[in-house]
VOGU-3710 file (C-alpha; in Angstrom, 3 decimals, decimal comma):
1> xxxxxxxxxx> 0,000/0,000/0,000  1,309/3,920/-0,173  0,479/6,474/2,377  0,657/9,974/1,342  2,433/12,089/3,679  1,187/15,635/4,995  4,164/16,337/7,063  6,814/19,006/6,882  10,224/17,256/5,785  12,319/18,328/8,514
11> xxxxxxxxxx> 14,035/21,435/7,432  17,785/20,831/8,957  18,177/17,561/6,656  19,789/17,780/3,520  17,776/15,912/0,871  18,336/14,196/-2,193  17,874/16,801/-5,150  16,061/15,969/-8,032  16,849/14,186/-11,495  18,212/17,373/-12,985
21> xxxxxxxxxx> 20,650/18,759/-9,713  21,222/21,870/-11,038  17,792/23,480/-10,125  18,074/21,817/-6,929  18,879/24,593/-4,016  18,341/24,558/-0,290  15,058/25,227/0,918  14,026/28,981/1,758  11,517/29,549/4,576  9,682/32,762/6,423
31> xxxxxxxxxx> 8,042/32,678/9,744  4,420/33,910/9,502  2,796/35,116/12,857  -0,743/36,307/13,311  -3,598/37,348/15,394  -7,219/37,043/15,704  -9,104/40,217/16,564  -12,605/41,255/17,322  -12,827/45,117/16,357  -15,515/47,983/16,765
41> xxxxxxxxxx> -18,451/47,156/13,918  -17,550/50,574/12,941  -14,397/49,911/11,568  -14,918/46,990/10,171  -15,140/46,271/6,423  -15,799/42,711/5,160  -13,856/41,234/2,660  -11,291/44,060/2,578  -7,956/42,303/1,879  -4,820/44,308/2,148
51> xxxxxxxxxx> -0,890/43,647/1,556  2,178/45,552/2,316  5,748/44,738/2,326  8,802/46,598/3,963  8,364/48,614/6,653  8,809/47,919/9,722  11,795/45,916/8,307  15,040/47,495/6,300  15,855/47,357/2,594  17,903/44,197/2,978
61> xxxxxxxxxx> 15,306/42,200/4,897  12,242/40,609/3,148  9,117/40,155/4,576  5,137/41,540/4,674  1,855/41,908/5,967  -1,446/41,057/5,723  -5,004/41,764/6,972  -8,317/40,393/6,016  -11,876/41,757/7,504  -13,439/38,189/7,849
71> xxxxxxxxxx> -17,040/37,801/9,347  -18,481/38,936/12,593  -16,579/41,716/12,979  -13,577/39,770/13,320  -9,409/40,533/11,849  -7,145/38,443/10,584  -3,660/40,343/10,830  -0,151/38,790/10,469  3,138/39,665/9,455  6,185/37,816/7,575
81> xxxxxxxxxx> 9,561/37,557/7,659  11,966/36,184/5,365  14,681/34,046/7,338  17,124/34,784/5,537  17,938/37,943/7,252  21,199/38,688/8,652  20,816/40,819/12,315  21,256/38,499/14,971  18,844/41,240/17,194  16,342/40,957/15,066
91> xxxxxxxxxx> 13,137/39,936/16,457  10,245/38,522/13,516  7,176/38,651/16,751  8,385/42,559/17,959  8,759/43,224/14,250  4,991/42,202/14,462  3,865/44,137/16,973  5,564/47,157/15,765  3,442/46,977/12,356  0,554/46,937/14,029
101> xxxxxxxxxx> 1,421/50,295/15,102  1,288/52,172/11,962  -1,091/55,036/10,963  -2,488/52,983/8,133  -3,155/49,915/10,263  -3,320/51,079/14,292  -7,168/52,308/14,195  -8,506/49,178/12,757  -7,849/47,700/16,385  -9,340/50,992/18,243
111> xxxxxxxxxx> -11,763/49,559/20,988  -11,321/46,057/19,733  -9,626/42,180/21,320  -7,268/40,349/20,457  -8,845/36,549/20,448  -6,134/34,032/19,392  -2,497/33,994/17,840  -0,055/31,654/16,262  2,649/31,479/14,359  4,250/28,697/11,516
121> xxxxxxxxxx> 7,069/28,635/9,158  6,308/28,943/5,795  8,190/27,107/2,641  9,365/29,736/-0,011  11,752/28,452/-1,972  9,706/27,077/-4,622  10,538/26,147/-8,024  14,724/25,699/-7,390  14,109/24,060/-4,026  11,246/21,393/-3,798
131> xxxxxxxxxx> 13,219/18,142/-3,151  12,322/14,830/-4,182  8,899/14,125/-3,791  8,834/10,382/-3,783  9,952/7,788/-1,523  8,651/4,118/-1,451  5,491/3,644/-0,124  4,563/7,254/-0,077  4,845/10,980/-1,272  5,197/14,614/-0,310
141> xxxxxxxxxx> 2,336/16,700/-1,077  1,000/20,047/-0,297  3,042/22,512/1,587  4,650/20,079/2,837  6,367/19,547/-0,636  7,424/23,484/-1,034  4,639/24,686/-3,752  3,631/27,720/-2,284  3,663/30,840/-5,055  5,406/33,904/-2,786
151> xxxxxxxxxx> 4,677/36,495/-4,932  1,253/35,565/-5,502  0,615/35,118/-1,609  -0,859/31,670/-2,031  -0,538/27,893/-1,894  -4,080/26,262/-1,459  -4,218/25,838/-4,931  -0,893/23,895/-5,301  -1,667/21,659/-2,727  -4,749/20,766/-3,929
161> xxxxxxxxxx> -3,643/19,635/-7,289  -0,656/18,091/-5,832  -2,835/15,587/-3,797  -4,591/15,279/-7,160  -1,311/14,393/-8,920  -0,160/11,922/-6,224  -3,850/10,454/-5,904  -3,749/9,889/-9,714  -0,036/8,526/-9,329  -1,740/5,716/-6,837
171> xxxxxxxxxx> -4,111/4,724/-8,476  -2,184/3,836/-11,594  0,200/1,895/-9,436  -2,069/0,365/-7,652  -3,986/-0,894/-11,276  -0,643/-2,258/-12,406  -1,137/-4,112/-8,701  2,305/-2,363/-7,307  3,180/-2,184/-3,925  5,629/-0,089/-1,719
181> xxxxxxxxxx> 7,907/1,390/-4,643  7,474/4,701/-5,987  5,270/6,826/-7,380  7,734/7,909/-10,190  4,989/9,656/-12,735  4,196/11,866/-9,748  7,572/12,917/-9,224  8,590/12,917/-13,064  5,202/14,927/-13,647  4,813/17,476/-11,609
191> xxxxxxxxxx> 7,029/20,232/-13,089  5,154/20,202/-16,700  2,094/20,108/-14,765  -0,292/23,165/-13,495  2,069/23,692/-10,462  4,963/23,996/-12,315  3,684/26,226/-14,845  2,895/28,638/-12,089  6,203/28,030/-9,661  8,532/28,712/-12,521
201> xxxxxxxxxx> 6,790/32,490/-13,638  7,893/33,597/-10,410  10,889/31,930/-9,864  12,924/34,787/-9,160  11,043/37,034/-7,329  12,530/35,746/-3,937  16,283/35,286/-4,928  15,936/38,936/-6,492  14,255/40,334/-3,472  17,084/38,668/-1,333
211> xxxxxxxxxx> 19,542/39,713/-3,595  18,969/43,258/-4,300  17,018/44,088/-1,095  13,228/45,666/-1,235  13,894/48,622/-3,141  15,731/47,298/-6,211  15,020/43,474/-5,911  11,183/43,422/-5,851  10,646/45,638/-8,752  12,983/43,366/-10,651
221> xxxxxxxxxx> 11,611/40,525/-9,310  8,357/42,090/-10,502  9,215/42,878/-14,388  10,634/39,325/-14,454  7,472/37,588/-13,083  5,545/39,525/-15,718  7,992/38,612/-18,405  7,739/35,107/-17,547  3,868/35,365/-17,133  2,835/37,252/-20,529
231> xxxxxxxxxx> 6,398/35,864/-23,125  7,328/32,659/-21,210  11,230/33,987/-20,405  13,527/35,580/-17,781  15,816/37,930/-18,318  17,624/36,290/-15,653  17,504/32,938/-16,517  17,231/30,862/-12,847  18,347/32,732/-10,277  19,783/30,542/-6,439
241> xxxxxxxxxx> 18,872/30,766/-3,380  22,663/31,107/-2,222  22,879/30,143/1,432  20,471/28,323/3,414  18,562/30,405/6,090  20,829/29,211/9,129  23,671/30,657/7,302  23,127/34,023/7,064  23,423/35,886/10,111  26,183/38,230/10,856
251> xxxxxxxxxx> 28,334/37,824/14,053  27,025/40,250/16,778  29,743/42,960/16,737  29,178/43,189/12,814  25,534/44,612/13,963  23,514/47,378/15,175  21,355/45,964/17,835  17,936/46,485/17,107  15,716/48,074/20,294  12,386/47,130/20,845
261> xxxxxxxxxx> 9,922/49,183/22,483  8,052/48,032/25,271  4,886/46,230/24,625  1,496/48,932/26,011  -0,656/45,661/26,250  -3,663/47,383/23,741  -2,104/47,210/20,644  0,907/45,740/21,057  2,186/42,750/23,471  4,102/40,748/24,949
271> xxxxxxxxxx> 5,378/36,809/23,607  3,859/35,198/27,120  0,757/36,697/26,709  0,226/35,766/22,833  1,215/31,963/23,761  -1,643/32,066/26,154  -4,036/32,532/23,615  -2,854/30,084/20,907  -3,760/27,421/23,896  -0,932/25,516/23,291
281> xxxxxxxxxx> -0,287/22,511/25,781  2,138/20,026/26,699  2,644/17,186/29,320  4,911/18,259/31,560  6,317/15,520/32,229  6,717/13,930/28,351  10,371/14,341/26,963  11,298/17,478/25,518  10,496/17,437/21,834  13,247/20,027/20,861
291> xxxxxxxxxx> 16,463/18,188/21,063  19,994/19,588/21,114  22,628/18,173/19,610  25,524/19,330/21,745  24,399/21,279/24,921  27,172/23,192/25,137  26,369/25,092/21,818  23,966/27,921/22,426  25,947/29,435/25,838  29,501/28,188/24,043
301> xxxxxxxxxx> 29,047/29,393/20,634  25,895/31,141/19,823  25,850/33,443/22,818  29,581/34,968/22,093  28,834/34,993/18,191  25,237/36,188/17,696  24,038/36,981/21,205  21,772/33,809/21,036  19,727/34,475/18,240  17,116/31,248/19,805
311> xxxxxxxxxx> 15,903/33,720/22,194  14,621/36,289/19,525  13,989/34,244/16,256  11,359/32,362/18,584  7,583/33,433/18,792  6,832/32,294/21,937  9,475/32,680/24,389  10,681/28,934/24,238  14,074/29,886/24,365  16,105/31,906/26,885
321> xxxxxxxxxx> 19,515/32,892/28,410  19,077/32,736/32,326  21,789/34,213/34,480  22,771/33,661/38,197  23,224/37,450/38,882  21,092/38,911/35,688  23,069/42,540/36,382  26,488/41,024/36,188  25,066/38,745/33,337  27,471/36,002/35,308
331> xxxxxxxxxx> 26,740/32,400/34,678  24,916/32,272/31,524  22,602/29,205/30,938  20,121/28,159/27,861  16,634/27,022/28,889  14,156/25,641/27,210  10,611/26,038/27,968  9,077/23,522/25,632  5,661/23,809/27,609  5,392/27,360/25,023
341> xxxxxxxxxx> 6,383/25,601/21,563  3,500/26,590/19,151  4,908/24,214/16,683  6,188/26,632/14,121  9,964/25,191/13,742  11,668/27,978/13,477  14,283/26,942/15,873  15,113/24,005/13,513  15,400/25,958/10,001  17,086/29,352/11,290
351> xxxxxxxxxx> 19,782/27,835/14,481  22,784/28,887/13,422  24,578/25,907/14,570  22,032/23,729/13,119  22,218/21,867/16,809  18,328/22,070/17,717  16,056/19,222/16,586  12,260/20,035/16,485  10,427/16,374/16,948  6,643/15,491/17,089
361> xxxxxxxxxx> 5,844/15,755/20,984  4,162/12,919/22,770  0,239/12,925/23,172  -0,703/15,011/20,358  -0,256/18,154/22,196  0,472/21,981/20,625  -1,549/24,916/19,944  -5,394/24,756/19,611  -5,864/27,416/17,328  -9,808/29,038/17,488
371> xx> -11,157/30,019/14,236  -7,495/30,565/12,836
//
């Protein structure tokens, strides 16, 4: 028999590329964090849908926004970030909260409550970085598999006609009454298929973005996706990746340190407080499900090199440096508090050490997400 697997292929693991290896490139990934708010019926607007990229973040990081007036006077609002950036102080859930405070977005949420948050990371890399599909017995399908169109700010539609694909793929092995090998027209198929009609347009558009930063990069990466969707070419042929994601941060003296403002607990708040409402929950006394490879790593290394970038990069204030005398900053130790993992493996893709493992917990436990 073949299972079909809806599971994220574990982002530190360096997979087989494809047939041809010269599109193959390491996978690209943003963290996407978001809230659920009920607002004042007076400033609400159904089915109002709006976008922005840049600010709060600088030229040379990517990432965006969104914010959709669903029903009953409720918000959808989220921000993300590329990880791919480079300051070790930045912060992707303060970045968050600071959006939310611009004069274009900060009225929405006059008078109105936050309800729920969450946060996941999101594949990006697309066309030059979806690994092999097939293994035997099963497949990788959906996001899972790395079909999400950036540019176009969606991904339902790839998944859905990649569990087609792989659906069609087993049933045609299992007429020819084969069992536990692969589903090879699946993974030979997909790239003249729909889905790769529509992953190579915008092919670019990330490595350009990355490249160039927001000001140069995404009108390039713009003209090209246009090119490619109206004459079928690129000017630039197929732009890489370059590094993966847990290689790009600069050392902390090569930095500015970036300063967040305090959270006022209205509009803007705190990482304990958000965890709290994504009802995430975990036996306390199962193992811990995020695994270190070497223990000595995040005080030994990442603390002197990029001030411990765990305790930042994380939504929800699962990692930490503790201190025996916090004003003397003597005796430095990493803790984890797994109880607050919201699932969004972050800590696996962007570590700079590669040294943290995210596994499945025990018991089926994790965030609870209401209407999210």
């Amino acid at each position: 028999m073949f299972v079909v697997l809806l599971v994220m292929a574990p982002p530190s693991q360096e997979l087989e590329p494809p047939a041809n290896p010269g599109r193959f490139r390491p996978q690209k990934y943003g963290l996407g964090i978001k809230e659920l708010w009920q607002v004042d019926p007076a400033l609400h607007n159904p089915g109002l849908v709006q976008h922005s990229f840049g600010w709060p973040l600088d030229s040379r990081t990517g990432g965006g926004s969104f914010l959709y007036h669903i029903e009953d006077n409720q918000v959808f609002v989220g921000f993300v970030v590329h990880l791919n950036y480079t300051n070790p102080t930045l912060s992707p859930f303060d970045e968050f909260q600071r959006f939310k405070t611009h004069p274009m977005i900060r009225d929405v949420f006059a008078g109105g409550k936050r309800l729920s948050y969450g946060a996941r990371a999101l594949t990006e890399g697309g066309w030059q970085s979806v690994p092999k599909l097939t293994f035997p017995g099963g497949a990788l399908v959906g996001c899972s598999a790395g079909f999400m169109n950036v540019p176009r700010i969606k991904g339902s539609h790839n998944a859905i006609l990649s569990g087609v694909q792989a659906a069609d793929a087993l049933a045609l092995a299992l007429s020819e009454g084969r069992a536990h090998d692969e589903l090879s027209s699946y993974e030979a198929g997909w790239r003249g298929s729909e889905i790769g009609r529509d992953l190579r347009k915008v092919r670019n558009v990330k490595p350009l973005w990355s490249k160039f930063g927001t000001w140069i990069g995404v009108p390039l990466g713009g003209a090209d996706m246009w090119l490619n969707d109206l004459f079928g070419f690129s000017l630039f042929g197929t732009q890489k990746h370059g590094k993966p994601d847990y290689a790009t941060l600069k050392r902390i003296e090569q930095v500015t340190p970036i300063v967040y403002p305090k959270p006022d607990g209205v509009l803007t708040f705190d990482r304990l407080s958000s965890v709290f409402l994504s009802n995430t929950n975990h036996e306390e006394d199962q193992p811990i499900h995020l695994r270190l490879g070497d223990p000595s790593i995040p005080v030994g290394k990442n603390l002197p090199d990029f001030g411990e970038p765990a305790r930042l990069y994380c939504p929800a204030g699962v990692y930490e440096i503790a201190y025996s005398d916090e004003v003397k900053k003597t005796d430095p130790r990493f803790v984890i508090n797994a109880q607050n993992c919201v699932h969004c493996k972050t800590c696996d893709i962007k570590d700079p050490a590669q040294n943290i493992t995210w596994c499945t917990p025990e018991g089926g436990g994790g965030p609870n997400y209401p209407n999210m």
